[in-house]
C-alpha positions in Angstrom: 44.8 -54.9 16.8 42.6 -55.5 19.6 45.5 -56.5 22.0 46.9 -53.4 21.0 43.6 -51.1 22.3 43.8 -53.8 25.3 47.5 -52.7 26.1 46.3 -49.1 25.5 43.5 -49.0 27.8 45.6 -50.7 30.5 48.1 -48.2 30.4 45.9 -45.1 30.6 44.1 -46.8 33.0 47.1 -47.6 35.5 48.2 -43.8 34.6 45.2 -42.7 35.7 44.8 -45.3 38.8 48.8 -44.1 40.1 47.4 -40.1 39.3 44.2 -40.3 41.5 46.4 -42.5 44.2 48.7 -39.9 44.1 46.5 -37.1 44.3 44.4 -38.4 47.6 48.3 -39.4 49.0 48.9 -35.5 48.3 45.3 -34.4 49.8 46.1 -36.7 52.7 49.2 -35.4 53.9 47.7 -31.5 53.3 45.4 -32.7 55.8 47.3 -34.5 58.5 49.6 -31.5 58.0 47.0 -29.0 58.7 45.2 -31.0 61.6 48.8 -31.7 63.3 49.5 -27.7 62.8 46.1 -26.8 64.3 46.5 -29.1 67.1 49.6 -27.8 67.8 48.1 -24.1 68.0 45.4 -25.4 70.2 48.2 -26.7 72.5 50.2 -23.7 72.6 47.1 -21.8 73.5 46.3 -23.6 76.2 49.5 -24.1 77.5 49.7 -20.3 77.5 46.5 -19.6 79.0 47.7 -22.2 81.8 50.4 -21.0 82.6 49.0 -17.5 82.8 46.5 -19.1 85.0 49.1 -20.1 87.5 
């Protein structure tokens, strides 16, 4: 019986281990997506604003 609530715990625990990994992978990319759209904005401003500047 105890093995048992062992086995259980283990699996809710590696369920809920792979669910919070998969959550901050999730969050990260969200985030590496929204800096790498920003800074390409930022570029494309400035690249404007250069060239206009020529």
């Amino acid at each position: 019986m105890a093995a048992f609530f062992f086995l259980t715990g283990l699996r809710l625990a590696t369920v809920f281990l792979a669910g919070l990994f998969l959550t901050g992978l999730r969050l990260a990319t969200v985030f590496l997506a929204g800096l790498f759209l920003t800074g390409l904005r930022l570029a494309t401003v400035f690249l404007d604003f250069f060239f206009w500047a020529i």
